[in-house]
N, C-alpha and C positions, 0 to 999 in steps of 0.2 A: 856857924851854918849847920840845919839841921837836914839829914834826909831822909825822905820816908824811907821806911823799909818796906821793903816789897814779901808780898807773902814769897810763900818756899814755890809754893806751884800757881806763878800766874796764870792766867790764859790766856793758848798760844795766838797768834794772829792768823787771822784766815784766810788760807793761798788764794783760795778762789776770790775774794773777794780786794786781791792785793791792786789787781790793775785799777779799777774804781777809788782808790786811795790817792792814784796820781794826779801831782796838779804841774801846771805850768804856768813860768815867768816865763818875760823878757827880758832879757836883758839892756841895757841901753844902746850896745853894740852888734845887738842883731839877733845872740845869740837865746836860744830859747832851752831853759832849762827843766825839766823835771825833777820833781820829787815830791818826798811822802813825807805827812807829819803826826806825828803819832802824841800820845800823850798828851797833857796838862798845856793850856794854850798859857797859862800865867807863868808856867814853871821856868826855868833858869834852860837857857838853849842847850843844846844838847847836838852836836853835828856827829853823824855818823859815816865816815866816808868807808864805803869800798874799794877792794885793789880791784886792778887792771883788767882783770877776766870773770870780775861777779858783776852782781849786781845788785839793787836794794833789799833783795828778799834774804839775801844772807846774813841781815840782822833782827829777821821774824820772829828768833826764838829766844834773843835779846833780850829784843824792845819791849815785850810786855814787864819787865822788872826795873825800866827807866819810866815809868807810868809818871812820875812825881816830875817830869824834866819834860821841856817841848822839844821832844825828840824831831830833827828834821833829817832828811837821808836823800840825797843824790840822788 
């Protein structure tokens, strides 16, 4: 398996424009989820879960160096 390497200084992702990133499911059971997908839609998934008191945007400065992975995020 090979991974890109990601340059030294991606670039960053952009706050303002973070809400507009969100999409939403359903689930089969009712339940409707968001989240963001970032990255290479062919690449190898890539799930980024946050803890209990954040939220998506705390893998903003991340995500841009997972570029080569279909980054998805709660």
């Amino acid at each position: 398996m090979t991974l890109a390497v990601p340059s030294a200084y991606a670039q960053p992702i952009d706050q303002a424009g973070w809400t507009a990133r969100k999409r939403v499911v359903a689930l089969p059971n009712g339940v409707r989820l968001a989240y963001v997908e970032l990255g290479n839609p062919a690449g190898r998934p890539l799930l980024l879960l946050h803890g209990f008191t954040d939220s998506s945007r705390v893998w903003t400065l991340l995500a841009p160096y997972l570029a080569g992975h279909r980054v998805l995020i709660p």
